[in-house]
TIVEX-199662 format. One record per residue (C-alpha): chain; x negated, y negated, z; residue number from 1; residue in three letters. Coordinates in steps of 0.001 Angstrom, whole numbers. Example, Ala and Ser with C-alpha at 12.3 -4.5 7.8 and 13.67 -1.06 7.14 Angstrom:
residues 2
 c      xx      yy      zz   k   r
 A  -12300    4500    7800   1 ALA
 A  -13670    1060    7140   2 SER
This chain:
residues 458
 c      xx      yy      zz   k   r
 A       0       0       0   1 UNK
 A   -1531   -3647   -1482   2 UNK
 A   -2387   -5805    2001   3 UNK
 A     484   -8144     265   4 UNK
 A    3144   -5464     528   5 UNK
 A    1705   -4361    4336   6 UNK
 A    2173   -7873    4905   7 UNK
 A    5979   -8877    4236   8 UNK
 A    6891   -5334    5761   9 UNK
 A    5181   -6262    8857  10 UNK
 A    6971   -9594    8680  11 UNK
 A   10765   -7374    7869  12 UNK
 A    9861   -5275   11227  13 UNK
 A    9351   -8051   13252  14 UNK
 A   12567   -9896   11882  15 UNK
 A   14670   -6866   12822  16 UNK
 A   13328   -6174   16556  17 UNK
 A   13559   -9980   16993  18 UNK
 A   17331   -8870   16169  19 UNK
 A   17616   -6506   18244  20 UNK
 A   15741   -7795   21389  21 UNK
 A   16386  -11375   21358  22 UNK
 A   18788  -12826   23321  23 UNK
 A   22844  -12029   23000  24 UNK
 A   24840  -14717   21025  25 UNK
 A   27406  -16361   22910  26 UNK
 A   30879  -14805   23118  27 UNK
 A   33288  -16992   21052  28 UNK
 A   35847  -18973   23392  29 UNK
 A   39546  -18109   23354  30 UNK
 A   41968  -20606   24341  31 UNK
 A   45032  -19042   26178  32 UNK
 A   48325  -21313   25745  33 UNK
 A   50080  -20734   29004  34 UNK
 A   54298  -21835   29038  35 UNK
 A   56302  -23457   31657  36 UNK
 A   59893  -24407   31816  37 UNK
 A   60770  -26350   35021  38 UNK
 A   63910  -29007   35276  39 UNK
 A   65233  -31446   37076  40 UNK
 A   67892  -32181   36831  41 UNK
 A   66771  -35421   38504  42 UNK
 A   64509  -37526   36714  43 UNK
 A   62303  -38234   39322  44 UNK
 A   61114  -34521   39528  45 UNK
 A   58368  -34388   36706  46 UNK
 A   56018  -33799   38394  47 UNK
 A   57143  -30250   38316  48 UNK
 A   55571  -30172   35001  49 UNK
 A   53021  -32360   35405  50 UNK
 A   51450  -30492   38190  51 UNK
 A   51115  -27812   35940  52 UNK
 A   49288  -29367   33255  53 UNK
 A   46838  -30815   35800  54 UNK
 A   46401  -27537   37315  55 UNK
 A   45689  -26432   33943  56 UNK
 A   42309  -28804   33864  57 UNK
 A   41347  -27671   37612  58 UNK
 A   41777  -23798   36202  59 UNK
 A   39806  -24452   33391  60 UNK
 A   37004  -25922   35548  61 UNK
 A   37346  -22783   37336  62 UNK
 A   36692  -20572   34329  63 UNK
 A   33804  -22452   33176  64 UNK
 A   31870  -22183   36262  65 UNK
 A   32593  -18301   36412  66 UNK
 A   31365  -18349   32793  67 UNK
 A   34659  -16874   31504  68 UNK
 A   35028  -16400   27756  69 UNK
 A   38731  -18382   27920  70 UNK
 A   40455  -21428   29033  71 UNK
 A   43597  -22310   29238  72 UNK
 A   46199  -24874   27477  73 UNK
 A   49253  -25787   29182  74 UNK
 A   52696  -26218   27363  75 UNK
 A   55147  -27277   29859  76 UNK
 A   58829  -28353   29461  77 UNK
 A   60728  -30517   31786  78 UNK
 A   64670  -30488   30951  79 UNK
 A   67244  -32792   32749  80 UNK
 A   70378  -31430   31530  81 UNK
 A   72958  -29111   33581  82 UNK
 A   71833  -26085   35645  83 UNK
 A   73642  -23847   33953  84 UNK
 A   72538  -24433   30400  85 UNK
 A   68554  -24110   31252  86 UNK
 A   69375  -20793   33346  87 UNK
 A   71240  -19306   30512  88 UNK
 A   68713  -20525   27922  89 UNK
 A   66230  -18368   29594  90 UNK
 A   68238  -15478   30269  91 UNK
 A   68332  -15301   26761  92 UNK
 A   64724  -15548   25975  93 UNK
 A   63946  -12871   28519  94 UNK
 A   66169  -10310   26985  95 UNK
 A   64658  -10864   23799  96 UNK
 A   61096  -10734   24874  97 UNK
 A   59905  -14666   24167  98 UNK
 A   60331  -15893   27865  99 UNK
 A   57730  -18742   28664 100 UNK
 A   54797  -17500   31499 101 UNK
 A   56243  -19607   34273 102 UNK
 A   59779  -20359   34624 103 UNK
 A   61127  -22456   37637 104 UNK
 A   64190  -22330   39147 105 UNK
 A   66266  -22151   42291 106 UNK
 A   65226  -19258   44581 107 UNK
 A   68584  -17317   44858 108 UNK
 A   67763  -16381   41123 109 UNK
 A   64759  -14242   42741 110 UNK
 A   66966  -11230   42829 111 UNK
 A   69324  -11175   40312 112 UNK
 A   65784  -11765   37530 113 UNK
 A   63671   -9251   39708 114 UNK
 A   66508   -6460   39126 115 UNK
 A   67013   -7398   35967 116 UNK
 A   63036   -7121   34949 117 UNK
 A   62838  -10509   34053 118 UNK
 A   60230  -11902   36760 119 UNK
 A   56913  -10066   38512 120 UNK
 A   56273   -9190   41781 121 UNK
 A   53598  -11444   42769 122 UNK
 A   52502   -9801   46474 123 UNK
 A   49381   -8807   45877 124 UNK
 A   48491  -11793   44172 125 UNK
 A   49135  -13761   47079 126 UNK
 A   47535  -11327   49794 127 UNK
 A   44861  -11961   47058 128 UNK
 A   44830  -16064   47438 129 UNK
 A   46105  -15961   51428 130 UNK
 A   43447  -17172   52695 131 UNK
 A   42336  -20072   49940 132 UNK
 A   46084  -21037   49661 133 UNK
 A   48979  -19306   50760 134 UNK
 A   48173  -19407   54272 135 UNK
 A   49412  -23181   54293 136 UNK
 A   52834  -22556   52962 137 UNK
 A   55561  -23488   55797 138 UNK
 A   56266  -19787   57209 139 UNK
 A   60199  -20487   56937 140 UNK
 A   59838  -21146   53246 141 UNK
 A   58754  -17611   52570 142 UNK
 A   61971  -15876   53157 143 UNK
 A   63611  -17867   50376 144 UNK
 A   61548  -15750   47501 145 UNK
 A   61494  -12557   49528 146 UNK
 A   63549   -9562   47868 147 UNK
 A   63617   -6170   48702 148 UNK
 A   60586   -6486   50759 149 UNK
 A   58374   -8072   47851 150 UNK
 A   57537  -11756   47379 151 UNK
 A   58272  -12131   43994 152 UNK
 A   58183  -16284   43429 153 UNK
 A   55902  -19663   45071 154 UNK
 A   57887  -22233   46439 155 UNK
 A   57521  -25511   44581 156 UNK
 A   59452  -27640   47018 157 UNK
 A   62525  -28019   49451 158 UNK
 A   65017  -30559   50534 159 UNK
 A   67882  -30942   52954 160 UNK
 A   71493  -32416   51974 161 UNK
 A   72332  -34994   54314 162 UNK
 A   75258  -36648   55122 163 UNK
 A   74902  -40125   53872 164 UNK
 A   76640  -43325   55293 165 UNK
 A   77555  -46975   54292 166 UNK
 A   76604  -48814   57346 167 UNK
 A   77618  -52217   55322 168 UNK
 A   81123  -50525   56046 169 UNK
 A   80687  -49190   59374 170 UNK
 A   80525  -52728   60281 171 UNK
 A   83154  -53988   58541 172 UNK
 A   85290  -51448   60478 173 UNK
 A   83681  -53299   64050 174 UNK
 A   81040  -50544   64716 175 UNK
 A   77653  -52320   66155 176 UNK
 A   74129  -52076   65431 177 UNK
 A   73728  -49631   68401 178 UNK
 A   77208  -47689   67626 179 UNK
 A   75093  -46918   63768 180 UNK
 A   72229  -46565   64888 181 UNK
 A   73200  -43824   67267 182 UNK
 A   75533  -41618   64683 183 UNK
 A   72888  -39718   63508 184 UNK
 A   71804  -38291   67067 185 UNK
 A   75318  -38057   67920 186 UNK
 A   75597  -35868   64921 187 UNK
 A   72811  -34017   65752 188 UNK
 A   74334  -33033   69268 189 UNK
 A   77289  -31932   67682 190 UNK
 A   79390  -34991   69342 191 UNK
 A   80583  -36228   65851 192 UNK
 A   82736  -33511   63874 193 UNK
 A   83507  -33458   60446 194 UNK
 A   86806  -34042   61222 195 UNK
 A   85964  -37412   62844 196 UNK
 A   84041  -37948   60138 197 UNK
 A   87358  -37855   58157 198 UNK
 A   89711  -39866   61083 199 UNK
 A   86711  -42616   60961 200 UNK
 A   87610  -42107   56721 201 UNK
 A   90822  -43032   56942 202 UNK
 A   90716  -45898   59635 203 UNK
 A   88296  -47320   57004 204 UNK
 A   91416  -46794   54692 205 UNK
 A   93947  -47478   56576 206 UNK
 A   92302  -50916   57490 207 UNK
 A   91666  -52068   53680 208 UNK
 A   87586  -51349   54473 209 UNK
 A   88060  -48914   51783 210 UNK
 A   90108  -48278   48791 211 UNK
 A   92239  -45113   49678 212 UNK
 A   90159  -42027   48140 213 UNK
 A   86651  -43240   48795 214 UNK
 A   86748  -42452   52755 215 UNK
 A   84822  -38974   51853 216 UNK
 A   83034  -37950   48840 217 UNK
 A   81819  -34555   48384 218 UNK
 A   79618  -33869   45407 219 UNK
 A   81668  -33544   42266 220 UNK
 A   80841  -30785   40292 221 UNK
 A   80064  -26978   41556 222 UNK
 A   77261  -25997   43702 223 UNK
 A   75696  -24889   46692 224 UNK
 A   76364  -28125   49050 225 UNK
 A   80028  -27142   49258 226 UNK
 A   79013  -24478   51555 227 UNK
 A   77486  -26825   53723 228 UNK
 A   81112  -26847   55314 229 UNK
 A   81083  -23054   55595 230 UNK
 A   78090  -22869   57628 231 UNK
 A   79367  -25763   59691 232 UNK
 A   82295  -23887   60660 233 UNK
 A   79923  -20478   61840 234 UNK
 A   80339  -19093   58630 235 UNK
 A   77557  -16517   57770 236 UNK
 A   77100  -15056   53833 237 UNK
 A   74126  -12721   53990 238 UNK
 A   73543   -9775   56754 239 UNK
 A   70189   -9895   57613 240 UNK
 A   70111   -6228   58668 241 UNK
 A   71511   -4904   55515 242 UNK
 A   70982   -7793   52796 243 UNK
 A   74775   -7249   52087 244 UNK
 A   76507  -10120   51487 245 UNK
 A   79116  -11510   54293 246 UNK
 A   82190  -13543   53820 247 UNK
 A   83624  -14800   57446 248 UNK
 A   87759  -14907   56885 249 UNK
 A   88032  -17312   59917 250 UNK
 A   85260  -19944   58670 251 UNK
 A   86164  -19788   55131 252 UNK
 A   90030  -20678   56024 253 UNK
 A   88262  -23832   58009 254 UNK
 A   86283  -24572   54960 255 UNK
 A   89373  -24471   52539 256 UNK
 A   91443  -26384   54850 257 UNK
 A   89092  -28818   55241 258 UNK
 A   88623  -29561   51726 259 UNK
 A   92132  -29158   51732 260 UNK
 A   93037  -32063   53895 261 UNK
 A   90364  -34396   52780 262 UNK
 A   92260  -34797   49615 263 UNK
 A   96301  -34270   50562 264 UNK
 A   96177  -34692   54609 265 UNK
 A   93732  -37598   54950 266 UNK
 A   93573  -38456   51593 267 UNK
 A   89983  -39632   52126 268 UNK
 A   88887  -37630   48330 269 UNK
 A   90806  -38650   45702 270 UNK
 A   93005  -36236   43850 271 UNK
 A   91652  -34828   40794 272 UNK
 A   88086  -35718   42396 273 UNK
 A   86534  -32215   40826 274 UNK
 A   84835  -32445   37372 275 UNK
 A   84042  -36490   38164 276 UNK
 A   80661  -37126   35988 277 UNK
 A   77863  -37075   37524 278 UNK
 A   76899  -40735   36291 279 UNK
 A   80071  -41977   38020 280 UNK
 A   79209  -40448   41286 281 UNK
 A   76123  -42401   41381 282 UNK
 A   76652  -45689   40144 283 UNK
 A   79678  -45332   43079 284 UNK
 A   77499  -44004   46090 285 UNK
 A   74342  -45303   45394 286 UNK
 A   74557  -48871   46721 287 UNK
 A   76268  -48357   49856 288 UNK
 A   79696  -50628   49869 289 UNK
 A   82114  -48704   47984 290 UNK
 A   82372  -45007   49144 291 UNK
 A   82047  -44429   53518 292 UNK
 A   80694  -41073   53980 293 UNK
 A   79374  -38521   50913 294 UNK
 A   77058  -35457   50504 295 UNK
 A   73729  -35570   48835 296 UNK
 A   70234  -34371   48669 297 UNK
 A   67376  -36061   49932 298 UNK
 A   66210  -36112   46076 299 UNK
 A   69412  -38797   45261 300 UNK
 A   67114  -41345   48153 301 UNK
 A   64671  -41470   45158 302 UNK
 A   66893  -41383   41840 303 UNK
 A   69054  -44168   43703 304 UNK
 A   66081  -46066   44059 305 UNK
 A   64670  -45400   40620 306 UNK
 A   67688  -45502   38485 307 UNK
 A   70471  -47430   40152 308 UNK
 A   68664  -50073   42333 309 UNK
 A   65729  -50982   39846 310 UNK
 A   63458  -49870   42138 311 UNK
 A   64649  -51742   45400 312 UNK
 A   64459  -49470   48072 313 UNK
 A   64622  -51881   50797 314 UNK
 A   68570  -51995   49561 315 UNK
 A   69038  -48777   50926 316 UNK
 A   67469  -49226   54214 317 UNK
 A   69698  -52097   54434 318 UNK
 A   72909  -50347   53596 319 UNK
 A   72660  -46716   53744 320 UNK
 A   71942  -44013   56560 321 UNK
 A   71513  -40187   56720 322 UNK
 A   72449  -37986   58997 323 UNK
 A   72474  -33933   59630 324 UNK
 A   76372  -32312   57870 325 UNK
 A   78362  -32892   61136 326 UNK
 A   79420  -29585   62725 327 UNK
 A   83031  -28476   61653 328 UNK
 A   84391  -28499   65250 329 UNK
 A   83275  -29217   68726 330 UNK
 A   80530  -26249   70447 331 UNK
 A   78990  -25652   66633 332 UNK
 A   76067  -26747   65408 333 UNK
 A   75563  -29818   62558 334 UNK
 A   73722  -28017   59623 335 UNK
 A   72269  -29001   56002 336 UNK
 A   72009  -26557   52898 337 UNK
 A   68161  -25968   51198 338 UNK
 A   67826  -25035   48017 339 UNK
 A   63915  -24366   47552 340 UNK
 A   62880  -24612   44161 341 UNK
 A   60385  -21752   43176 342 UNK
 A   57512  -20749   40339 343 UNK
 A   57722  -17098   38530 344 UNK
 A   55967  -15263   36353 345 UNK
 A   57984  -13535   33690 346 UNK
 A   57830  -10544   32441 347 UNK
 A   57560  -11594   28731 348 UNK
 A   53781  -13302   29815 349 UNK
 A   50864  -11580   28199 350 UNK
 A   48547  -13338   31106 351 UNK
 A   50142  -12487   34290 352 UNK
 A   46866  -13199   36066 353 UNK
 A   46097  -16792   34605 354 UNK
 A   49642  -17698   35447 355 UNK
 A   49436  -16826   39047 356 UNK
 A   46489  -18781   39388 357 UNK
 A   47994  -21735   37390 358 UNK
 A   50746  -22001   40106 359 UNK
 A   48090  -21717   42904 360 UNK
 A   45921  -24191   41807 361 UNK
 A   49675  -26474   41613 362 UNK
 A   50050  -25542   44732 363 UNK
 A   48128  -28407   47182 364 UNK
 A   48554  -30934   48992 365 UNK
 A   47740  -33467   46573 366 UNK
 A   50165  -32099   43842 367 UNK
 A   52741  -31328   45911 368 UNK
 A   52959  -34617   47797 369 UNK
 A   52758  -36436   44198 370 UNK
 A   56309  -34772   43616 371 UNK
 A   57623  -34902   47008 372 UNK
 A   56863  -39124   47378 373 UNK
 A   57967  -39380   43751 374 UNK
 A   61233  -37671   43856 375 UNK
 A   62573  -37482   47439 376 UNK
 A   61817  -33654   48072 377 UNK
 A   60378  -32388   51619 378 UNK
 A   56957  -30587   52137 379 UNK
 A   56024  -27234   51284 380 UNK
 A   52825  -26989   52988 381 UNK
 A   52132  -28118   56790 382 UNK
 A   49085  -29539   55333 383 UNK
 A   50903  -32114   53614 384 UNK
 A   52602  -33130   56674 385 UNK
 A   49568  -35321   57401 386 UNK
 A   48366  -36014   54432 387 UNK
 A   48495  -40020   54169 388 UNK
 A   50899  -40524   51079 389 UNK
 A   53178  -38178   52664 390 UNK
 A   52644  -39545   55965 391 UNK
 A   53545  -42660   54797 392 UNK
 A   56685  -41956   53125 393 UNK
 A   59057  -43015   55781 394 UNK
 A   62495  -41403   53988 395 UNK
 A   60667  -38149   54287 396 UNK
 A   59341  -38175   57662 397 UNK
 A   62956  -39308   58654 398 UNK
 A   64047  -36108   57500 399 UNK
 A   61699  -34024   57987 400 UNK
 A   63756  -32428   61108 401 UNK
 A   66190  -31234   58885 402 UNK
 A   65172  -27895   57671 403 UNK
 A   65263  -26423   61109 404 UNK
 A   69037  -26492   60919 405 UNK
 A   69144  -24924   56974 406 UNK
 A   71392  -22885   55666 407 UNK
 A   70477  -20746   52351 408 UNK
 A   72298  -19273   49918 409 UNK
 A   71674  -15352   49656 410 UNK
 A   68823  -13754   47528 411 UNK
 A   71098  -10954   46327 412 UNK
 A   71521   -9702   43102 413 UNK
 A   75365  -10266   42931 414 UNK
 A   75053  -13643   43796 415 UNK
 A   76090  -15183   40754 416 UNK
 A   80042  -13441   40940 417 UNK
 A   80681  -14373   44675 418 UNK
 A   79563  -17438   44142 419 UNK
 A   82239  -17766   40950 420 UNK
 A   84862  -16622   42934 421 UNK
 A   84658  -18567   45893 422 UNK
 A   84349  -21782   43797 423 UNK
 A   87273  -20772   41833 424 UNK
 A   88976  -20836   45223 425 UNK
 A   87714  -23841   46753 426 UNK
 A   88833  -25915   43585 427 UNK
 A   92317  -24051   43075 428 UNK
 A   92489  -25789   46849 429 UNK
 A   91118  -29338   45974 430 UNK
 A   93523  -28854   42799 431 UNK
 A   96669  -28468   44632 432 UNK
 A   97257  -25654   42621 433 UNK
 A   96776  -22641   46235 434 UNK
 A   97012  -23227   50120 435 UNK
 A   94015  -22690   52130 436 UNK
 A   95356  -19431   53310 437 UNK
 A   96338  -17992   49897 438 UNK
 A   92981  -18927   48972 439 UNK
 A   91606  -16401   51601 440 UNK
 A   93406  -13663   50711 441 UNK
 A   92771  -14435   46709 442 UNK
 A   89205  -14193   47750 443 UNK
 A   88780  -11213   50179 444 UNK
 A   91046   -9590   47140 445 UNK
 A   88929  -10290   44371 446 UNK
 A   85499   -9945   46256 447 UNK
 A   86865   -6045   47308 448 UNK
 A   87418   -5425   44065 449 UNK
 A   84409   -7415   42352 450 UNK
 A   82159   -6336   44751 451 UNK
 A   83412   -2880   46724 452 UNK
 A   80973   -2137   49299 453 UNK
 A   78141   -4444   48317 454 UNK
 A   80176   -7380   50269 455 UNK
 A   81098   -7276   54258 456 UNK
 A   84754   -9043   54843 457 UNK
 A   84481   -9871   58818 458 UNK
């Protein structure tokens, strides 16, 4: 062989071991799109999405410095329409396959979507993150996505439904400072009932304060708070021993009749109240001289402010109080409803795993506070409790009491048709169309049948 040929042949050799021994190319990047559907329906409650996104960029900081071969691109809806129409939207897309990653929603959907297959079971991923996270969650909150003895959602935030107040019209009707300032504690101790919550209603009335039918306003349209008078009367709707659900025939009379005679016997709700839009409501309620008493959440503090009162909070403090739901009758307790909001992981996601740790990296006390200051909802963590913008949020530390006397609607998979059937009830009442006691026995009826054995009539 010529020393030319030797030559380039050495040269070929050395190219291929330099191949084979030099150092491993880098991996090419993948970018994983993760999807989120959260709503409102409030306005004020972005940051239910936008917590997400910036968790996204705190993830992807995480990836990088464990040298992972992905990051991650957030896609996150937030939808203010009606309840109903986002739930069914994604009821739809789970059955076909093309659910987002992370769907939130209210937690008493944990157990009809965890039977169904729609959502994961996401216990082990918390054990796994107890310690760096989940340890700071408020222990009470962790009931509300527990099913079957599996945690299968993260809370994103709470609230309480307080009874709200015009104390421009309390003293129009010749109540002090003092005699205002004291009604919520009063309420608290169970001295002020909801019935003299209505007799105060229709003094107001009676006395020209108020236009007849805006002593007592309820909230308009179906949903949970209407049980608030349920549970103030005792009433119970979930066995803790057995999960079953429970309908109390004595409490749910009291809560019919009371709805009942706020309407025909005080006639502190207008007739034909039910179905009122939701615009209406507000614009009415939210600056404190037209309406005396009505139900809200502590969310409405912040859309009032935002949307009605162009920002002027100060006309709130100067018009409106809160207060605990009063009890129903002397020797029971005042209460308020919760309705936690909480994150899944569907089913239809392809990474479970980046998901879950999406939601735990949305789940501080910066981020959360961001959406509990903005939009009037109550900690999640007991870290935030003391965190200065929360601390300094003087709505929320004024309510933060209110939990402790919370109601919740029941985590059970059959849910969805009790709930139908006692609100088909409880309007047929506030319609004129049944009496409070054929309203029980339409109920007990129809649950029995509905229901059989999965429901307790006591």
């Amino acid at each position: 062989m010529s020393g030319k040929r030797m030559l380039l042949s050495a040269i070929a050799l050395v190219a291929i071991l330099g191949t084979a021994c030099g150092p491993t190319p880098t991996p090419a990047m993948k970018e994983v799109t993760l999807t989120a559907w959260t709503i409102g329906p409030d306005e004020p409650s972005y940051y239910r999405r936008d917590n997400l996104i910036a968790a996204g960029e705190a993830l992807n900081k995480e990836l990088a410095a464990e040298k992972a071969t992905v990051r991650v691109k957030v896609e996150a809806t937030f939808d203010t329409g009606a309840w109903g129409d986002f739930k069914q939207k994604f009821f739809l897309a789970a059955q076909a396959g093309t659910a987002p990653d992370i769907i939130l929603s209210g937690h008493e959907d944990v157990a009809p979507w965890s039977d169904a297959g729609f959502i994961l079971d996401l216990s082990d991923h918390i054990k796994k993150y107890w310690d760096k996270t989940y340890k700071d969650v408020i222990p009470g909150l962790w009931k509300s996505v527990e099913y079957k003895g599996k945690r299968w959602a993260i809370p994103q935030d709470t609230e309480a439904r307080p009874m709200y107040f015009s104390k421009t019209l309390l003293k129009k009707l010749g109540w002090s400072d003092a005699d205002i300032a004291a009604l919520p504690d009063k309420i608290k101790k169970g001295e002020f009932t909801l019935y003299d919550m209505l007799t105060v209603a229709k003094e107001a009335q009676d006395k020209g304060v108020v236009a007849k039918g805006y002593g007592y306003w309820s909230r308009p349209r179906k949903g949970g708070d209407f049980y608030s008078v349920y549970f103030a009367f005792g009433g119970e709707m979930q066995d803790p021993a057995t999960g079953k659900l429970v309908v109390g025939k004595d409490a749910l009379l009291k809560h019919f009749k009371f709805h009942y005679d706020t309407v025909f016997t005080f006639k502190t709700t207008p007739e034909g109240f039910i179905g009122k839009e939701w615009k209406d409501w507000h614009e009415t309620v939210s600056k404190g001289d037209k309406v005396l008493f009505w139900n809200g959440g502590t969310w409405h503090w912040a859309e009032w402010t935002t949307k009605y009162l162009a920002g002027n909070e100060q006309h709130l403090w100067d018009n409106v109080g809160f207060a605990l739901f009063p009890a129903g009758e002397k020797g029971k307790k005042p209460v308020t409803l919760s309705h936690p909001l909480v994150y899944m992981v569907t089913k239809s996601s392809k990474n479970p795993e980046l998901a879950f740790r999406l939601l735990t990296l949305a789940t501080t006390p910066e981020l959360n506070t961001k959406h509990a200051v903005n939009s009037g909802h109550l900690a999640i963590l007991t870290t935030q409790i003391t965190y200065p913008e929360y601390a300094k949020a003087k709505f929320l530390q004024q309510t933060a009491y209110m939990p402790e006397f919370a109601g919740y609607q029941p985590n059970h998979a059959d849910y969805g048709p009790y709930d139908t059937i006692l609100w088909t009830a409880l309007s047929a009442v506030m319609g004129g169309e049944t009496t409070p006691e054929k309203a029980v026995d339409t109920v007990v009826k129809d649950l029995t049948a509905e229901l059989k054995d999965k429901v307790v009539i006591q």
